[in-house]
SEVEX-426037 format. One record per residue (C-alpha): residue number from 1; residue in one letter; x, y, z. Coordinates in Angstrom, 2 decimals, decimal comma, always signed. Example, Ala and Ser with C-alpha at 12.3 -4.5 7.8 and 13.67 -1.06 7.14 Angstrom:
// residues 2
  num  residuo       c1       c2       c3
    1        a   +12,30    -4,50    +7,80
    2        s   +13,67    -1,06    +7,14
// end
This chain:
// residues 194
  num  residuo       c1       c2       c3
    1        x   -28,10   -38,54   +27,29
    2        x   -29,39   -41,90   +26,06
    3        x   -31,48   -42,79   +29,22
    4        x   -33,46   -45,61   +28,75
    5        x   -36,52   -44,55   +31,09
    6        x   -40,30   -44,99   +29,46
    7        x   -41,16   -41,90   +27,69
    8        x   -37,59   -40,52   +27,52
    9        x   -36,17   -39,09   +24,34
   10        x   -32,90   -39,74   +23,24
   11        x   -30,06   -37,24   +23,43
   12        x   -32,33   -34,65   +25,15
   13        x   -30,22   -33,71   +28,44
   14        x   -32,83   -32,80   +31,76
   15        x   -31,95   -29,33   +31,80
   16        x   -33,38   -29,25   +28,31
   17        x   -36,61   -31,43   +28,45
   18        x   -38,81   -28,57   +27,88
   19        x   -38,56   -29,15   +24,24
   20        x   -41,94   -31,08   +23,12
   21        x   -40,31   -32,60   +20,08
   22        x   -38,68   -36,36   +19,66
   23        x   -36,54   -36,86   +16,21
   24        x   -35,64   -40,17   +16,89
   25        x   -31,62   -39,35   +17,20
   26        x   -29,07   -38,58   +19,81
   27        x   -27,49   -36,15   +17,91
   28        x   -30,93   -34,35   +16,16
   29        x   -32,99   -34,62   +19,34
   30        x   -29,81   -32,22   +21,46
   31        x   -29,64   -29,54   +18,81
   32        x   -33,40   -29,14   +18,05
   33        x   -33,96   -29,35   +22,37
   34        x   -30,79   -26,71   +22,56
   35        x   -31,60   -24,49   +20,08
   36        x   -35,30   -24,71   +21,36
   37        x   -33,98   -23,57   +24,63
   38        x   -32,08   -20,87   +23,34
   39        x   -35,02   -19,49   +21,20
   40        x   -37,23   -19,41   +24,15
   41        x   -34,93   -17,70   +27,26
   42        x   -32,23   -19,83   +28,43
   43        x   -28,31   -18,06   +27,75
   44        x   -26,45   -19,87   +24,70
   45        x   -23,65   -20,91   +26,91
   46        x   -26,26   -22,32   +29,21
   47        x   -28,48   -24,42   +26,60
   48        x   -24,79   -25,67   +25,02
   49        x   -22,96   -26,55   +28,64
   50        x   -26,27   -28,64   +28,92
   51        x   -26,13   -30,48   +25,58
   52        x   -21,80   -30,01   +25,56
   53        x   -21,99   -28,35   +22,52
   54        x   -18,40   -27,02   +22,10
   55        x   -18,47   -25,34   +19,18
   56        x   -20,83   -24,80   +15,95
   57        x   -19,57   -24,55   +12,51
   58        x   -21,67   -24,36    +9,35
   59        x   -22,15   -27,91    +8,60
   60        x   -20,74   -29,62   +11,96
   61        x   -20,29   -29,42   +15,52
   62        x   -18,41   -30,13   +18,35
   63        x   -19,50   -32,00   +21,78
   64        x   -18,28   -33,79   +24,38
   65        x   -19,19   -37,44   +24,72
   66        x   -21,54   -38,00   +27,19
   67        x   -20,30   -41,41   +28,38
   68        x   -16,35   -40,36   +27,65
   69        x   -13,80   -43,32   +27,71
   70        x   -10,98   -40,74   +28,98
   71        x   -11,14   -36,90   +29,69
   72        x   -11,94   -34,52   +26,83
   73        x   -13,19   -37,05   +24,65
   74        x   -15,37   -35,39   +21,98
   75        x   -17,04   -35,86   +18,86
   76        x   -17,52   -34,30   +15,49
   77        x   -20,97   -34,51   +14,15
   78        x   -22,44   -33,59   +11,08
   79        x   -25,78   -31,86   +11,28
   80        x   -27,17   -33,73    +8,09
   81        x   -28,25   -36,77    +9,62
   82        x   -26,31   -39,69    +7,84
   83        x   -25,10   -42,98    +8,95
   84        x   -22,31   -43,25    +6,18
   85        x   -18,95   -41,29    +5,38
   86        x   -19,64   -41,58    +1,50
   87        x   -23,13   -40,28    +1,97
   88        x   -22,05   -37,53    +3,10
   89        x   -21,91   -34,03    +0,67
   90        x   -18,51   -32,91    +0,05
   91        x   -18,57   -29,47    +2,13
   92        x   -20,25   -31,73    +4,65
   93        x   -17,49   -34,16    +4,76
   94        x   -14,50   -31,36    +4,08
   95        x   -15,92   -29,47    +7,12
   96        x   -15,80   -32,77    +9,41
   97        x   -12,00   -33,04    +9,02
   98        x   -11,45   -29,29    +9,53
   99        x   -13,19   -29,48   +12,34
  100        x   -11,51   -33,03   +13,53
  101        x    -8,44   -30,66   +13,13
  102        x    -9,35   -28,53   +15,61
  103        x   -10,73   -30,91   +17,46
  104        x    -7,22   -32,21   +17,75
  105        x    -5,54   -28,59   +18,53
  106        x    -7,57   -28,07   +21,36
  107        x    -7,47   -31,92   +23,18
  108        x    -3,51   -31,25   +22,49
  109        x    -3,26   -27,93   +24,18
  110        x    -6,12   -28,75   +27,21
  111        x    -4,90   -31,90   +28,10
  112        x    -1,35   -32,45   +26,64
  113        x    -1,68   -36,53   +25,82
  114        x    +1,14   -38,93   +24,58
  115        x    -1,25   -39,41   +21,53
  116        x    -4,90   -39,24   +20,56
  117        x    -7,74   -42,34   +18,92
  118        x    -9,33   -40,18   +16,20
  119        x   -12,06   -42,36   +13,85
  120        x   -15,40   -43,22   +12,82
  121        x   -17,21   -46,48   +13,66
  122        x   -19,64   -46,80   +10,80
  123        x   -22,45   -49,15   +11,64
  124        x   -23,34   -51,30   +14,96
  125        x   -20,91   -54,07   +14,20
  126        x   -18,05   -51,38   +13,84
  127        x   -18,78   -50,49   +17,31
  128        x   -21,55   -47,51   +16,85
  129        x   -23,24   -46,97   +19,86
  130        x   -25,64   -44,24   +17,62
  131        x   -24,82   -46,22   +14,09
  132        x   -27,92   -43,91   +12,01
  133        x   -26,37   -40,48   +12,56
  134        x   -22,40   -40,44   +11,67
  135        x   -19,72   -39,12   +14,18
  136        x   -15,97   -38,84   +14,93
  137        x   -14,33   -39,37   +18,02
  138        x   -11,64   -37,90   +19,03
  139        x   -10,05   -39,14   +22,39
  140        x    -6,76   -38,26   +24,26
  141        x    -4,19   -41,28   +25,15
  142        x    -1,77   -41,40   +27,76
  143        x    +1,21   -43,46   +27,86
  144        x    -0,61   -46,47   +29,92
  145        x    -3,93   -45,50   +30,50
  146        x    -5,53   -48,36   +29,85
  147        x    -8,66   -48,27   +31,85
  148        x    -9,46   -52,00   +32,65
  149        x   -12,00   -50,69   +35,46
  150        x   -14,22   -50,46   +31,80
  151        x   -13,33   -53,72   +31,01
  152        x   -14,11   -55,19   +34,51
  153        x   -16,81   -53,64   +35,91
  154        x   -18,30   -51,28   +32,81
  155        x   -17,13   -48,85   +35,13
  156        x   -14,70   -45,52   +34,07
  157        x   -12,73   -43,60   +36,09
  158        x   -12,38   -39,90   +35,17
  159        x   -10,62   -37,33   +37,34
  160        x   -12,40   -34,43   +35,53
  161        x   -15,93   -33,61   +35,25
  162        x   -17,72   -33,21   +32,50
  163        x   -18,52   -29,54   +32,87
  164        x   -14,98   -28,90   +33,35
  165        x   -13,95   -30,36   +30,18
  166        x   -16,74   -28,36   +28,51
  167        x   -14,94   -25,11   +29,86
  168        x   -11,50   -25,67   +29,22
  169        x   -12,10   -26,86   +25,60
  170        x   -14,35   -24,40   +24,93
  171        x   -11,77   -21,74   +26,06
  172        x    -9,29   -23,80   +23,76
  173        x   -11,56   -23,70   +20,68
  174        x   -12,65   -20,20   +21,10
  175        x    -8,98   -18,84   +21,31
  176        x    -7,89   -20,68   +18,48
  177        x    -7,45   -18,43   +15,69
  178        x    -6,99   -21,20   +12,77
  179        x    -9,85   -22,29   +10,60
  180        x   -12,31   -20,95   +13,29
  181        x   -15,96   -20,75   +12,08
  182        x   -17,88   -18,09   +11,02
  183        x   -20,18   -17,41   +14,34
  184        x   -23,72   -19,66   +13,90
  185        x   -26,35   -19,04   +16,05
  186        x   -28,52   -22,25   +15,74
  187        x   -29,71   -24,88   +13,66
  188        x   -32,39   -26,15   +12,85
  189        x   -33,02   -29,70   +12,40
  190        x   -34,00   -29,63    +8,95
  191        x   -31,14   -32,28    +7,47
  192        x   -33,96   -34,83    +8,46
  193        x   -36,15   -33,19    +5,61
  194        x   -33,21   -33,01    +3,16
// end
């Protein structure tokens, strides 16, 4: 989703490249291209499998990482494009850990880890790989799963693909009753106005 070819916009997956636009952000660029898809044909759960949009709340969402360090890892992401926790507007920032909650319902019941990493990196130097648009990770841990293939080789070793993932989560999320979010249809990108 970050592929580094002339000409190729950030965060816009292949299956979605017919939208013209280019915000400058991971995050902004995959809603506006799947929503774009969405207003023009292609099925919702088809333009979100694309992107791995999991689930959409009112001020957040839910995806899957892209480049995951173990199965299921995911993010929370604010729409309101913001590189800083404090910067954040309350509901924004109260919807981000009610959404990391059932973030953390879901990874539990899909995948049943030993324990999950759950945390912002704020800025490059924290260890942002996208340091200008906010997110939270949340990824499962197993009892010795240390992945040194990573480490050796920048190389991971996943026995689930990501599609997979997408579906069983989603099936997790959607089932769960608790703090679910009123049904959104799209967003546009307009927290780059704001």
């Amino acid at each position: 989703m970050t592929d580094k070819a002339a000409g190729a916009r950030r965060g816009v997956p292949e299956a979605l490249a017919a939208w013209p636009g280019d915000h400058g952000c991971v995050f902004c660029n995959l809603l506006a291209a799947t929503d774009y898809a969405i207003e023009h044909g292609m099925a919702r759960d088809e333009a979100e499998k694309a992107s791995g949009i999991l689930e959409r709340a009112q001020r957040t969402f839910l995806m899957l990482n892209a480049f995951p360090y173990n199965n299921g890892h995911l993010m929370v992401v604010p729409y309101r494009h913001e590189s800083t926790l404090s910067g954040l507007a309350d509901q924004d920032s109260q919807e981000l850990m009610v959404e990391a909650r059932r973030a953390e319902r879901a990874l539990r019941s899909v995948y049943r880890p030993d324990g999950l990493n759950m945390g912002l990196n704020l800025g490059e130097s924290a260890g942002a790989g996208i340091a200008d648009h906010l997110h939270l990770h949340a990824v499962p841990r197993w009892t010795g799963d240390t992945n040194y293939m990573t480490v050796v080789s920048q190389t991971r070793i996943l026995p689930e693909m990501l599609a997979e993932s997408w579906r069983r989560l989603r099936e997790a999320l959607a089932s769960d009753e608790k703090d679910r979010p009123a049904e959104v249809s799209g967003v546009a990108v307009t927290s780059l106005e704001e």
